[in-house]
C-alpha positions in Angstrom: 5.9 -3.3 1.5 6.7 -3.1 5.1 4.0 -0.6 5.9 1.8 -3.3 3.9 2.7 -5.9 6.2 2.4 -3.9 9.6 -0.8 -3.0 8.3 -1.9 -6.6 7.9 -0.3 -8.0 11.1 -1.5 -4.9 13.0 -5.4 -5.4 12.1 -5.2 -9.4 12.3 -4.0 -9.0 15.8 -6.7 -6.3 16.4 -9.3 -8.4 15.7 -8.0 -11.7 17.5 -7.2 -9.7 20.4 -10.8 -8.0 20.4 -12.2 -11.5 19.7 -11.0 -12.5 23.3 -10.9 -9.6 25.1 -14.7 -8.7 24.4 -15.8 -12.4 26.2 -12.8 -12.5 28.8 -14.0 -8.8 30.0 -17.7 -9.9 30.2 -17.0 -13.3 31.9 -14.8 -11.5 34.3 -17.6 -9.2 35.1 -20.3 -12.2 35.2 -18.0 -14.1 37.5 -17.5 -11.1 39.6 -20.9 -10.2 40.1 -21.5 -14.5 40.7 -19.0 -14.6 43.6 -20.7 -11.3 45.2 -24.0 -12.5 45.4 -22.8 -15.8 46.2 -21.1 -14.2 49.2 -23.9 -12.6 50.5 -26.5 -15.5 50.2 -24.0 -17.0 52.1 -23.7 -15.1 55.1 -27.5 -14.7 54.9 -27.5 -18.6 55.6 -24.8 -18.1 58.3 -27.1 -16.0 60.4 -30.4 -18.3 60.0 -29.0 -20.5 62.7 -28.2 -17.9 65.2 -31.7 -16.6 64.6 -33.1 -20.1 65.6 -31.8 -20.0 68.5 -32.6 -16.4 70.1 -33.9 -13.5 68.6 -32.2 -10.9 71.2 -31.4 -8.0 69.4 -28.2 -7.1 70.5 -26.7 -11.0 70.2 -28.3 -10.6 66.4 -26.4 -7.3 65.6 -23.1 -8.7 67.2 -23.9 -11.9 64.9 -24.5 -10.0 61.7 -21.3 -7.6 62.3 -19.5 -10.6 62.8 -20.2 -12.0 59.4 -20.6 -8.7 57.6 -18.1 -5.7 58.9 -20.1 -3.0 56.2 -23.2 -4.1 58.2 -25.3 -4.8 55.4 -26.4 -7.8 56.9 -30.3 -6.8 58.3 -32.7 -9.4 60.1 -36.5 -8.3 60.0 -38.0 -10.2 63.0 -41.5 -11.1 63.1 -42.9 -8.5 65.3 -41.7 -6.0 62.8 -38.6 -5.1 64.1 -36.2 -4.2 62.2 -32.4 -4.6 62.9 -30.1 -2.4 60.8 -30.3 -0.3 57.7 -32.8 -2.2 55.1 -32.5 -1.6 51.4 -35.0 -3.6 50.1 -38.5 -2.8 49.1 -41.6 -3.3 51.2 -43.6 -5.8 48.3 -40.2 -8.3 48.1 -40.0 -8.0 52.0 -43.9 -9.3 52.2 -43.2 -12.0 49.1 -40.2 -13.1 51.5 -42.0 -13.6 54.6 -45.6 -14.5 53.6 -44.7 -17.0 50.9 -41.2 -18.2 52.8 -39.0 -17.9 49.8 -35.6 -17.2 49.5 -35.4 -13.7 46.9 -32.2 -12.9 45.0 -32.5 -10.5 42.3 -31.3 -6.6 41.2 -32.7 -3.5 42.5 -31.7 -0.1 42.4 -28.2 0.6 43.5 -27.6 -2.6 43.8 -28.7 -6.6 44.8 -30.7 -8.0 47.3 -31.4 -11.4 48.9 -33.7 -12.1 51.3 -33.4 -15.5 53.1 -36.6 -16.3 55.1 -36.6 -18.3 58.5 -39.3 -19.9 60.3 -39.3 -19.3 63.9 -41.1 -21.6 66.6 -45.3 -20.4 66.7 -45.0 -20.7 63.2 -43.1 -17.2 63.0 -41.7 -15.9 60.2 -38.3 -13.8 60.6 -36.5 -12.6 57.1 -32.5 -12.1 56.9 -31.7 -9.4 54.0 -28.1 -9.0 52.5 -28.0 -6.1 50.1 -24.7 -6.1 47.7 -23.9 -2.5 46.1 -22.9 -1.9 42.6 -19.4 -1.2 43.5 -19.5 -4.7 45.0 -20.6 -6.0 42.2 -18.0 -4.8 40.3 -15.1 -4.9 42.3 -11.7 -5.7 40.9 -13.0 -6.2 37.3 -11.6 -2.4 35.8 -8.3 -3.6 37.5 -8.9 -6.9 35.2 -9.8 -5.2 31.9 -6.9 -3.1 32.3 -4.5 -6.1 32.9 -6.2 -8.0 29.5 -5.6 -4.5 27.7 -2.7 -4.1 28.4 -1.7 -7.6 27.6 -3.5 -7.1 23.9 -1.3 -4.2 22.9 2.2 -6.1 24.1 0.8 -8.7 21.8 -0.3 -6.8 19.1 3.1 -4.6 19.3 4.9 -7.5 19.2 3.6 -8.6 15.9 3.9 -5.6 14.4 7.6 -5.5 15.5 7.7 -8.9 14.1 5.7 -8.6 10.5 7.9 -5.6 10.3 11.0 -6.6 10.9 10.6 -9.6 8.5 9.1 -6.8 5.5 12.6 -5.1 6.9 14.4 -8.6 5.6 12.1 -8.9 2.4 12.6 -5.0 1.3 16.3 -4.7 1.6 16.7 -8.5 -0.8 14.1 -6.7 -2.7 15.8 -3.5 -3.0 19.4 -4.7 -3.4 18.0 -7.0 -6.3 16.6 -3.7 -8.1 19.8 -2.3 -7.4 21.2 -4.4 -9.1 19.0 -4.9 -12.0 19.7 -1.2 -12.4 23.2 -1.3 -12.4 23.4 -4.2 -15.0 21.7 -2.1 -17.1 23.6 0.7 -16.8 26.2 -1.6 -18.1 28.7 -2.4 -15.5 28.5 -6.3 -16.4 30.7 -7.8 -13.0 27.1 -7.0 -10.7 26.3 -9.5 -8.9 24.0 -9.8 -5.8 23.9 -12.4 -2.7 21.0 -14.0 -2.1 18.8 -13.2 0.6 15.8 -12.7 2.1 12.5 -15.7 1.4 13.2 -18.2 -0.7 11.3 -17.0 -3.8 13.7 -13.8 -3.5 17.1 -15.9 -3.1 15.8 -17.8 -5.9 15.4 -14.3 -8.0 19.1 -13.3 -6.8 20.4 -17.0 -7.8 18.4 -16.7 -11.0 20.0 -12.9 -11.6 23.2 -14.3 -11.0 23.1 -16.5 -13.6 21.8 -14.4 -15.6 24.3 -11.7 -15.9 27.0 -14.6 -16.2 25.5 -15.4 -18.9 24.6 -12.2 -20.2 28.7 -11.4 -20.1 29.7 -14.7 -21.8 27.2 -14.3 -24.6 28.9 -10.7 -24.9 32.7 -12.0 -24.6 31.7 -14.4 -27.6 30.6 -12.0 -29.5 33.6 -9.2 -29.4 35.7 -12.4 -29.9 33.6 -13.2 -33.4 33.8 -9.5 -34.2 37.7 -9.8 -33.5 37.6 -12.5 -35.6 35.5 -11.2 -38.6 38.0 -8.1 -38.7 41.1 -10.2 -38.6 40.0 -11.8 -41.5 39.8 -8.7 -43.3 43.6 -8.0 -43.3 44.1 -10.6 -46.1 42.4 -8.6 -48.6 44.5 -5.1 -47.0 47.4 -6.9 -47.8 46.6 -7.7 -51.3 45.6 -3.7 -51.8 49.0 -2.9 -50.5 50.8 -5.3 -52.6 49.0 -3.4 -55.4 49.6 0.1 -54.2 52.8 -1.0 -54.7 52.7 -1.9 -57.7 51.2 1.0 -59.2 54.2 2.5 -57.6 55.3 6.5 -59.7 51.7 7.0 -60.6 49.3 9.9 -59.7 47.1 7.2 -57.7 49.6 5.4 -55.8 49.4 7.9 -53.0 46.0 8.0 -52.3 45.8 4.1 -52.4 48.4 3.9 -50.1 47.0 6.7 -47.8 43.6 5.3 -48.2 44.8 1.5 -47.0 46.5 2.7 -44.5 44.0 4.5 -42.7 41.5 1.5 -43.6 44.5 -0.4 -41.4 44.7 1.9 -38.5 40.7 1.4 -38.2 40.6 -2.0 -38.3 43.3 -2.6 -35.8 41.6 -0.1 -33.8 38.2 -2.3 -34.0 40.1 -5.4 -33.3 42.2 -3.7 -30.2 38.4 -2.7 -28.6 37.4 -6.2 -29.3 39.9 -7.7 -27.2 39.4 -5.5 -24.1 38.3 -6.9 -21.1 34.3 -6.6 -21.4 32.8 -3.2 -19.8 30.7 -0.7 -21.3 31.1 2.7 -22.2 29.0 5.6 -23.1 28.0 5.1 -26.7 28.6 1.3 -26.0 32.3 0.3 -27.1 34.4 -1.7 -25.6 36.4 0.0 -22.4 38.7 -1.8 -19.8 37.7 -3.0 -17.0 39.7 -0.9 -15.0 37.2 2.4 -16.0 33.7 2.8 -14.8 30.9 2.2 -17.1 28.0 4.6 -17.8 24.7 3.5 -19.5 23.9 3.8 -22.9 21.7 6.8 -22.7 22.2 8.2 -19.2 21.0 11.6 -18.1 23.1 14.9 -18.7 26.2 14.9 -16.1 26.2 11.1 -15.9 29.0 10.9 -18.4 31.4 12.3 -16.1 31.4 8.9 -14.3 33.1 7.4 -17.7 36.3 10.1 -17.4 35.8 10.4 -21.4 37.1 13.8 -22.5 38.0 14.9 -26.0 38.7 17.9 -28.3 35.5 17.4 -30.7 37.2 19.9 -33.2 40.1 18.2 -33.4 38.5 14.6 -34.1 36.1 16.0 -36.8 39.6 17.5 -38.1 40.9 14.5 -38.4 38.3 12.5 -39.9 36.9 14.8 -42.3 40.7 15.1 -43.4 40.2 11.2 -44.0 36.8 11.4 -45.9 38.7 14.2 -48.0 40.5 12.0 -49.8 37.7 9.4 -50.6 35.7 12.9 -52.0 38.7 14.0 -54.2 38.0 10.3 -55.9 34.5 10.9 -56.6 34.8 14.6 -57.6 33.0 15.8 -54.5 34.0 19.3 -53.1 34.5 19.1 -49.2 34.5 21.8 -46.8 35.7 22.2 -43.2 35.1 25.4 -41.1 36.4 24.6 -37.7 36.0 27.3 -34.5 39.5 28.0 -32.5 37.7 27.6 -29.2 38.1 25.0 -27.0 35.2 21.8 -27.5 36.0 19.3 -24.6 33.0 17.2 -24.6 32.3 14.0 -23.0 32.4 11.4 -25.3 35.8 9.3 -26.4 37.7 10.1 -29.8 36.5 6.6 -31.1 33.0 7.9 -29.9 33.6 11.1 -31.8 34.6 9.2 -34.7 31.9 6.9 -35.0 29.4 10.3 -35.3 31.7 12.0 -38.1 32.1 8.7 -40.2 28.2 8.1 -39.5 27.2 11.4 -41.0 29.9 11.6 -43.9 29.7 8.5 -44.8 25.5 8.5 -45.0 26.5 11.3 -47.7 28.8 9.4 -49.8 25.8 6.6 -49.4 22.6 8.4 -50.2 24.3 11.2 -52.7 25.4 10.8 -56.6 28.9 11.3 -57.2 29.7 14.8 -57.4 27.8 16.2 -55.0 29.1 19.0 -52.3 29.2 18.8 -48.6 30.6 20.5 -45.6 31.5 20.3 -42.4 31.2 22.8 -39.7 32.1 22.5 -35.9 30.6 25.6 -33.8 30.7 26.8 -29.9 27.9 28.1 -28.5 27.6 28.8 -24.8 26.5 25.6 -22.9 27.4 23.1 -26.3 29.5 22.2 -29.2 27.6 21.7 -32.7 29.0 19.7 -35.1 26.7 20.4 -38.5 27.3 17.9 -41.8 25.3 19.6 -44.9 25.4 18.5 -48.5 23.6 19.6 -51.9 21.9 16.2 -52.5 18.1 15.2 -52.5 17.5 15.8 -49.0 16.0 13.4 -46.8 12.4 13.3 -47.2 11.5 12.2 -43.6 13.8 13.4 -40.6 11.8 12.2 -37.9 11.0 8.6 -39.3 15.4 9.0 -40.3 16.0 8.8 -36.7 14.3 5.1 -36.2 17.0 2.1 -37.2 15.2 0.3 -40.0 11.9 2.3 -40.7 13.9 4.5 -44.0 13.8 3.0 -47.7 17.2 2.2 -48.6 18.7 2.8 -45.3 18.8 0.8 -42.0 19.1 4.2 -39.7 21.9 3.0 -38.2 24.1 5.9 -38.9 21.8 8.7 -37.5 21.0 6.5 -34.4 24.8 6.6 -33.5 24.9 10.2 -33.6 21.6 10.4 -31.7 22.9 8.3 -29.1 26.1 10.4 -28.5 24.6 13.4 -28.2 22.0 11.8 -26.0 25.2 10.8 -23.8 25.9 14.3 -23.3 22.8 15.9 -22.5 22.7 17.2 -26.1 19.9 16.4 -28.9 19.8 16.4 -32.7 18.2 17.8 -35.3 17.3 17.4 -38.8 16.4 19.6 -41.7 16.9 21.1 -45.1 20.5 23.2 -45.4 21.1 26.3 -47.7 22.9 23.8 -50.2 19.7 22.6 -50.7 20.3 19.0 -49.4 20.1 17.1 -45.5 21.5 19.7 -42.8 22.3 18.0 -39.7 23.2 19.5 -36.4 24.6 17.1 -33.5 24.6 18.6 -30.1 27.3 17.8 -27.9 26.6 19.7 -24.2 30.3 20.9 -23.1 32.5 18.9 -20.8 31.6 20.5 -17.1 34.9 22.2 -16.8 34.2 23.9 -20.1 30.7 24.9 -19.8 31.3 27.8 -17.4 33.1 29.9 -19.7 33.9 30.6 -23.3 36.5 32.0 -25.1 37.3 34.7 -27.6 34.3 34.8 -30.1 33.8 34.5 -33.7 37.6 32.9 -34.0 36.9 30.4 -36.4 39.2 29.0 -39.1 38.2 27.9 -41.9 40.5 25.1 -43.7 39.0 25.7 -47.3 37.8 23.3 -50.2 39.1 20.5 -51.0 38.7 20.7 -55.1 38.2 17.8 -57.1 41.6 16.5 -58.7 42.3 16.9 -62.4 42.2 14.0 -64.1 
C-alpha cells in the first residue's frame, strides 16, 4: 500500500509540475529573447540623434561604443560607408534605407534591427543592432535549472508525504491483521488501539468489541456447560445409593467402579468449565496463565501450549475404563502397549478425548459381543495409537471424517481424533483391519525432545484379553 500511494503522489506531482514547468520555461525564454531585442532597438534609437547631428566617423564610433561595449552597434551612412562589423544582409539593408522602415526580425546566428534615419538633402543613413543567439538566450538554462530543481523538492516532498501517511495507514492495517490472527489462534484477551484514518480506528473499535463479545458469549457458554453437568450429579447419586444397595453381589463392584469413574469425568468437565477462558490445542478450557495455541496450528506450534503427556499411559488408563463397560456386554478387549517412551504434545484430557472417541464409536456402531483391540506403537518420528474391532466396518472412511455427512452418526468422534493429531503434525487414517471390522490409526508426531531418538525396539507388552465374565 505505501508503494501504491508513492506511486500515485509521485506521478500526480509529475504531471502538475510538468504542467507548469513546460509554459514557465517557454515564457522565460519568450521574455528573454523580448527584453534582448528590446534592448537593442533601443540603443538603435539612442544613436539616431547623434547621427542628426554629425556624421563624423570617429564621434559615431565613440557614440555607438558608448551604448554598445560588444560593438554590435553599426551605422551605414549614406555615402556607403560603413562603420563597424555589419551582419545583416544586403536585400534588408536596401528595404531599410530605400523604403525608410524600421526592420526587426531573425537571421542566421541571430537578430537584427535596422532603424533608418533621414539625414538633411533628403539622405538616408541606416543604424543596425545585431543580437546573437547566446544573447538571446542568456540566463534562461540558469532559469530552467532553478524551476527543475524546484519541481523535484516538490515532487520529493510529496512522496515523503503520501509515504509517510501509507507508513501510518499500513502499520493500523497491519497491527489489526495481527490481531485478527491472533484471535483466531485463540488467545481471546487481544485487543488492538485504534489508529491510523478513521475508517481504520473505526475497524480497531469495531474489533474491539468484537472480541469482548466473542469472550462473553464463550464465558456464558462454559458456565451453561458447568451448569448442564452439575445437574447430572443428582442422578450419580441415586446410582450410588443403588450400588449400595445391591451391596455382596457379583455386580456391586463394577457399579460402583463404573459410577465412580462416571464422577471423576464429570467433575473433571465441570473443573475445565470453570477455568478462566483461554484456549488450548484441541480446544478445552486452559488457564489463563498458559499460552494458547490454535485449533489446528502447524507441526511444532504446539510447543507454545507446554502440553506434554505419556500417550501410552493415557490409552492405559482409559482402555482399562472401557474394559469394564466390555466385560458387561460380553465384548473381548485387547491392549498391546510398547515400553518406549510416547511424550507427545497434546494434554491427558486431550489424549482422553481421542481414546473414549474411538472406543466409544465401537461400543456405538458394533452389536454386543463384538471384539476390539487397542494397540499403541513407536515408530521413529511418531506414536500410533490403532483401535480395530471385528464389526461391519465402516463403509465410507473418507466421508467418516466430515461431522454430520455419516448415516447414523454425527462424525463428531473421528473429528476429535483428527484434530489432535492435526495438533501434532500427525494425520489419520482409516481402513479395514485383520478382524475384519474399522482399523483406525491416529498419528501423534513425537514431543521434540523425543523425536531425536528411540529406545530399545520391539519392547512391547502386551496386557492380554479381558474375557467376558461368566454369568
Amino acid at each position: 500500500m505505501r508503494r501504491s500511494l508513492a506511486g500515485v503522489a509521485l506521478a500526480v506531482t509529475s504531471m502538475v509540475a510538468l504542467s507548469f514547468l513546460i509554459p514557465l520555461g517557454a515564457l522565460v525564454m519568450s521574455l528573454v529573447k523580448e527584453q534582448s531585442v528590446t534592448a537593442a532597438e533601443q540603443r538603435a534609437a539612442a544613436l539616431a540623434p547623434v547621427l542628426t547631428l554629425t556624421t563624423d566617423p570617429s564621434a559615431l564610433r565613440e557614440s555607438a561604443a558608448g551604448l554598445d561595449e560588444s560593438e554590435h552597434l553599426v551605422v551605414h551612412l549614406p555615402d556607403a560607408q560603413t562603420l563597424g562589423d555589419t551582419q545583416a544582409p544586403a536585400k534588408l539593408l536596401e528595404r531599410a534605407q530605400q523604403g525608410r522602415e524600421s526592420i526587426s526580425q531573425k537571421t542566421p546566428g541571430g537578430w537584427i534591427c535596422l532603424q533608418p534615419v533621414v539625414l538633411p538633402g533628403d539622405r538616408v543613413a541606416v543604424i543596425e543592432n545585431f543580437v546573437p543567439d547566446e544573447e538571446l538566450t542568456r540566463g534562461v538554462r540558469a532559469s530552467w535549472a532553478v524551476m527543475l530543481l524546484l519541481a523535484v523538492g516538490l515532487v520529493g516532498g510529496s512522496v515523503l508525504v503520501a509515504d509517510r501517511l501509507g507508513a501510518k495507514v499500513v502499520r493500523s492495517s497491519k497491527k489489526l491483521a495481527q490481531a485478527s490472527h491472533t484471535l483466531g489462534q485463540g488467545n481471546l484477551d487481544t485487543r488492538v488501539e485504534p489508529m491510523g484514518p478513521k475508517e481504520l480506528r473505526d475497524a480497531g473499535v469495531a474489533f474491539n468489541a468484537m472480541a469482548h463479545r466473542m469472550t462473553e458469549l464463550l464465558a456464558i457458554e462454559r458456565e451453561l456447560v458447568a451448569d448442564l453437568s452439575h445437574r447430572l450429579r443428582t442422578p450419580l447419586t441415586a446410582l450410588h445409593l443403588a450400588s449400595e444397595r445391591m451391596a455382596g453381589t457379583p455386580e456391586s463392584a463394577r457399579v460402583e467402579a463404573a459410577v465412580h469413574a462416571l464422577e471423576t469425568e464429570l467433575q473433571a468437565i465441570i473443573a475445565a468449565a470453570r477455568t478462566p477462558l483461554a484456549v488450548g490445542p484441541m480446544g478445552h478450557g486452559m488457564r489463563s496463565a498458559e499460552p494458547s495455541t490454535p485449533s489446528r496450528p502447524a507441526p511444532g506450534a504446539e510447543q507454545a501450549a507446554g502440553c506434554r503427556s505419556e500417550a501410552a499411559e493415557v490409552v492405559r488408563r482409559r482402555t482399562a475404563f472401557w474394559a469394564v463397560l466390555a466385560e458387561q456386554q460380553d465384548r473381548p478387549c485387547a491392549l498391546e502397549i510398547t515400553q518406549e517412551p510416547t511424550a507427545v504434545s497434546l494434554s491427558d484430557d486431550d489424549i482422553a478425548a481421542v481414546v473414549d472417541a474411538l472406543i466409544g464409536n465401537v461400543f456405538s456402531h458394533t452389536p454386543a459381543g463384538t471384539a476390539f483391540g487397542v494397540r499403541v506403537v513407536r515408530t521413529a518420528q511418531a506414536v500410533e495409537l490403532i483401535v480395530e474391532d471385528s464389526g461391519p466396518g465402516i463403509p465410507e472412511p473418507d466421508r467418516a471424517l466430515s461431522r454430520g455427512s455419516s448415516t447414523g452418526s454425527s462424525g463428531l468422534g473421528l473429528d476429535i481424533a483428527r484434530r489432535a493429531a492435526a495438533v501434532t503434525g500427525g494425520s489419520m487414517r482409516i481402513g479395514h483391519g485383520p478382524r475384519g471390522g474399522a482399523h483406525i490409526t491416529v498419528v501423534f508426531a513425537l514431543a521434540p525432545s523425543q523425536s531425536a531418538g528411540r529406545g530399545p525396539r520391539g519392547s512391547r507388552r502386551r496386557t492380554g484379553w479381558w474375557p467376558p465374565r461368566k454369568r
